[in-house]
C-alpha positions as CSV (number, residue, x, y, z in Angstrom):
1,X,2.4,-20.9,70.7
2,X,4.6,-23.3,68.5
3,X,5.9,-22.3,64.8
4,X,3.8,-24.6,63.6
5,X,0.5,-24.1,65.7
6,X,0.9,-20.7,64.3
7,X,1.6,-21.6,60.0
8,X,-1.6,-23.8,60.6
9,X,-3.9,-21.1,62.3
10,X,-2.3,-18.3,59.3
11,X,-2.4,-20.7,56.9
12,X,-6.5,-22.2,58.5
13,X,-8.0,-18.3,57.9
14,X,-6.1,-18.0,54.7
15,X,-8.2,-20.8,53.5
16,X,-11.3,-19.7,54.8
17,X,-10.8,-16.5,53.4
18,X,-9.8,-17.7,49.6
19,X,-12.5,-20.5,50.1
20,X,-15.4,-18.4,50.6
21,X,-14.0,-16.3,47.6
22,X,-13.7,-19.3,45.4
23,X,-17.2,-20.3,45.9
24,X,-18.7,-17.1,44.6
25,X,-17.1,-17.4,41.5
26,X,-17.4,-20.7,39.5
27,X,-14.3,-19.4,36.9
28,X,-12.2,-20.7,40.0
29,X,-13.5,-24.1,40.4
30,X,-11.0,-25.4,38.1
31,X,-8.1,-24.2,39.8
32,X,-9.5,-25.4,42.9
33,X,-10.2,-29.0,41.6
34,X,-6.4,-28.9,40.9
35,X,-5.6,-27.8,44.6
36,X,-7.7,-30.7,45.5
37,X,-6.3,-33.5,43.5
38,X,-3.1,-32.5,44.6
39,X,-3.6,-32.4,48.3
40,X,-5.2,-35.7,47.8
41,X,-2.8,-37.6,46.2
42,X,-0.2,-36.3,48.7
43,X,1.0,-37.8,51.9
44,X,-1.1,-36.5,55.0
45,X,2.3,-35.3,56.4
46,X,3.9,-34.1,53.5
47,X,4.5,-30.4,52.9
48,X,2.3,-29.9,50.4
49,X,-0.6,-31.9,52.4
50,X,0.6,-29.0,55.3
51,X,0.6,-26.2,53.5
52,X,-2.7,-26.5,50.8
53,X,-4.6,-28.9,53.1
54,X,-6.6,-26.4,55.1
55,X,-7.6,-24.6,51.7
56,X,-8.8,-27.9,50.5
57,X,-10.7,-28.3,53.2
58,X,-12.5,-25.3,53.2
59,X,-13.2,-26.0,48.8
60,X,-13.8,-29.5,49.1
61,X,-15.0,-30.5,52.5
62,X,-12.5,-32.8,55.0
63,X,-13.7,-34.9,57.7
64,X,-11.7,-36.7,59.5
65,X,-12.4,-40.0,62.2
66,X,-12.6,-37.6,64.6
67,X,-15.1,-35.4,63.2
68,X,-17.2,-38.6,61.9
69,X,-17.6,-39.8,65.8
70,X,-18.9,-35.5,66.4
71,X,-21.8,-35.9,64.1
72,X,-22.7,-39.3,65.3
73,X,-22.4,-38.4,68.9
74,X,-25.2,-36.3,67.9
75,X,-27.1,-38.2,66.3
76,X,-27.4,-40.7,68.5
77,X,-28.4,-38.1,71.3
78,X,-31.3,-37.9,69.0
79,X,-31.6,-42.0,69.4
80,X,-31.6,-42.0,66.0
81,X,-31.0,-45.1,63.9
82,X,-28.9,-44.6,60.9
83,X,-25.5,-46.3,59.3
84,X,-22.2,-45.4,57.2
85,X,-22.4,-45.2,53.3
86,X,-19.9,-43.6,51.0
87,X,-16.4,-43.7,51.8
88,X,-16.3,-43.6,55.4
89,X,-18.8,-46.7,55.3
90,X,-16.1,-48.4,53.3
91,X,-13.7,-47.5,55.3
92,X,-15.7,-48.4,58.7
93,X,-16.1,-51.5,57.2
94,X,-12.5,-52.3,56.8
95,X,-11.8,-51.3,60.3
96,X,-9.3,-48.3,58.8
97,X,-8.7,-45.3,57.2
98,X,-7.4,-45.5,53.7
99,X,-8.1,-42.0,51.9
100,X,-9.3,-38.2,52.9
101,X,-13.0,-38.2,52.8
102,X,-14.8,-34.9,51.5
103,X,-18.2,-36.0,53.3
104,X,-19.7,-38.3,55.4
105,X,-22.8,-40.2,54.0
106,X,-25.9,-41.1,56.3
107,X,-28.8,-43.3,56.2
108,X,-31.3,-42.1,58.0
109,X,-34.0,-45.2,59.5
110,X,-37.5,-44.3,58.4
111,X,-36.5,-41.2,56.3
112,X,-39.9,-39.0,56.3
113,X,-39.9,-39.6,60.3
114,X,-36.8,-39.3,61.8
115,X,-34.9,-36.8,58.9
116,X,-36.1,-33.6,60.9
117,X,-34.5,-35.0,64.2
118,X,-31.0,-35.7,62.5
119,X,-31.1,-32.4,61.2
120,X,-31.8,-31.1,64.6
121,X,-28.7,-32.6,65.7
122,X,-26.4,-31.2,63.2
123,X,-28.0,-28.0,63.3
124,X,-26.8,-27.7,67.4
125,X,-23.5,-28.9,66.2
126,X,-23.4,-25.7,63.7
127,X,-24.5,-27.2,60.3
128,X,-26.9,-25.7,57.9
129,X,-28.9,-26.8,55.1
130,X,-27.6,-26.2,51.9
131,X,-29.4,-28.4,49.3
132,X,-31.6,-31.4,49.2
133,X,-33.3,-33.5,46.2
134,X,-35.4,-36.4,44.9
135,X,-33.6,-39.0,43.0
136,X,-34.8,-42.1,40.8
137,X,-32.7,-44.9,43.0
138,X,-33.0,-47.0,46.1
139,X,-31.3,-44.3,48.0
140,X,-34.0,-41.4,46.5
141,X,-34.1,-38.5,49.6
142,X,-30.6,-36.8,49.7
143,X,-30.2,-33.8,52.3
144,X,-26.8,-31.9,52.1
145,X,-25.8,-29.7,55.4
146,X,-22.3,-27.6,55.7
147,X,-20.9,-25.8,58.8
148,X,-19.0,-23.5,56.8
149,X,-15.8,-24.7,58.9
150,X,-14.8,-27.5,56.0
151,X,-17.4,-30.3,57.3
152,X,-20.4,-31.7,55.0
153,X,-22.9,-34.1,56.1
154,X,-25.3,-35.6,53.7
155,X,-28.5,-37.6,55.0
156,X,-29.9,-40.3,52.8
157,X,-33.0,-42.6,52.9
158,X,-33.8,-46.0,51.8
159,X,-36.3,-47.0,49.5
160,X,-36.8,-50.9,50.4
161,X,-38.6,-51.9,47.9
162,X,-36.4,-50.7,45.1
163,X,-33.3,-52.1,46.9
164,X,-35.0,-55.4,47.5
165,X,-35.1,-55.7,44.2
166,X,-31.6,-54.6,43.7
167,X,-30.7,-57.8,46.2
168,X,-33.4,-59.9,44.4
169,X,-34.7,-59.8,47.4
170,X,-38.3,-60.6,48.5
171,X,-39.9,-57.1,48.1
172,X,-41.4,-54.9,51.1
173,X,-42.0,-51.6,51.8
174,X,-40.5,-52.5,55.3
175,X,-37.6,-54.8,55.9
176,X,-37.5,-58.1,57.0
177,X,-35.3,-59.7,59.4
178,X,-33.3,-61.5,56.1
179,X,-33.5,-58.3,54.5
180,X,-31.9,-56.3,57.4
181,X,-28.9,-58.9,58.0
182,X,-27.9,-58.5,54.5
183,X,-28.0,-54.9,54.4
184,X,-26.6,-53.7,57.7
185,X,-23.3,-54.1,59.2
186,X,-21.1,-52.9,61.9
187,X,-17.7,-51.4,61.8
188,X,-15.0,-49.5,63.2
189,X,-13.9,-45.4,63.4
190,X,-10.7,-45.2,65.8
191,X,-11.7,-48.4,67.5
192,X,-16.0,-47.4,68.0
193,X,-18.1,-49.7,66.7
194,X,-20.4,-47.8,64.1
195,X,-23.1,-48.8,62.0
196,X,-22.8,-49.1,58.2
197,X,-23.9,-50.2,55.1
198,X,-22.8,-54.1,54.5
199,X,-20.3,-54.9,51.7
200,X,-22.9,-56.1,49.4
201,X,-24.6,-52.8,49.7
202,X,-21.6,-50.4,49.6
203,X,-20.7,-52.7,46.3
204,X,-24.6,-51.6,45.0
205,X,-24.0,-48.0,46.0
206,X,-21.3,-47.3,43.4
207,X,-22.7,-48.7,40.6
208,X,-24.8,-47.8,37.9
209,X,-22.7,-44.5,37.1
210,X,-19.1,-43.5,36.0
211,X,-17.1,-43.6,39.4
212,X,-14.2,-41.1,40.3
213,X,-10.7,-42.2,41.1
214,X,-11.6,-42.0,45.1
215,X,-15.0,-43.6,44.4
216,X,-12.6,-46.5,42.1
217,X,-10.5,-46.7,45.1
218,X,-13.4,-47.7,47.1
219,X,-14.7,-50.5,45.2
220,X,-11.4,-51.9,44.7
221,X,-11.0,-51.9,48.5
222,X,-14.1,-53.7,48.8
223,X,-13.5,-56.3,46.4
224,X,-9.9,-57.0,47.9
225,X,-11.4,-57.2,51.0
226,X,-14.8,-58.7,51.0
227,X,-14.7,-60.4,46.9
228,X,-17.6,-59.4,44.2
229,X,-21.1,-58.5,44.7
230,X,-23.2,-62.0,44.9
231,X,-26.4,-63.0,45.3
């Protein structure tokens, strides 16, 4: 085994270890916020990024392309329907990689029906429920799943009629073919075509609440990219 194959294995349990600690006791989730903004803002093959990344991981969450096409391998074994939000829908969308992503946001097609399925499918890939809620927005059902190993999944639903709205769209409690083209797109994880949220949409995801500098990032991307939201 190389050197380095065997820093990163050390350095991998280390982080497991000290993560699981952390996460008992909320006087160290300052500290570990500071770990995290630090690996974040450094290069992916700097030192720092070498040493600290695996601890991140295993505070903050870290999934990588790779691990993105895992979970929707599996969902689509389910022959589920779902798409991209969050950062890796931005990302998708822009056909590239542009930041470390903590999670990987889902929306799940016909929510009530099909949730049970998708958490099937991450539950054969190791994950476990950890948390779900009830919002007041057009993504309301929220279902947050961990492996434990640094991954997090969270499956969201889609309330059409408040989002229709949103769009100023003609309201329904089921899309319409209009509807669906301006809320759906397709984009690209390591060269796979994946399905996402649209611009428009992603644009309408972050807003309405103070964003984070990663969340910032993303909207800025968007709007060099793809222009403002419009009707």
């Amino acid at each position: 085994m190389s050197t380095n194959s065997t820093v990163k294995r050390v350095v991998g349990v280390a982080g497991d270890r000290f993560g699981r600690f952390v996460k008992r006791y909320r006087v160290l989730y300052a500290p570990a916020g500071w770990v995290s903004r630090i690996v974040g803002s450094s290069s992916s093959s700097s030192v720092i990024a070498f040493t600290l990344g695996p601890l991140r991981a295993r505070l903050r969450g870290n999934m990588s392309a790779t691990d993105v096409l895992w979970v929707l391998d599996a969902l689509e074994g389910e022959s589920l329907r779902f798409s991209l939000a969050g950062g890796w829908g931005v990302d998708a969308l822009i056909g590239a990689q542009h930041r470390r992503h903590d999670d990987l946001d889902v929306v799940i097609d016909d929510y009530e029906h099909n949730e049970p399925k998708a958490q099937q499918a991450l539950v054969k890939l190791g994950f476990k429920l950890v948390g779900s809620q009830r919002r007041r927005t057009w993504m309301p059902d929220l279902a947050s799943f961990d492996d434990g190993a640094g991954h997090r999944v969270e499956l969201v639903s889609i309330d059409w009629e408040r989002l229709a709205d949103a769009l100023e769209a003609s309201s329904s409690t089921r899309p319409d073919d209009d509807l669906t083209r301006e809320v759906f797109a397709e984009g690209t994880i390591n060269g796979a075509v994946v399905p996402c949220l649209s611009s428009r949409v992603q644009l309408l995801y972050h807003m309405g609440y103070p964003l984070k500098e990663t969340l910032q990032h993303d909207v800025e991307l968007l709007l060099s990219v793809f222009g403002p939201l419009h009707p």
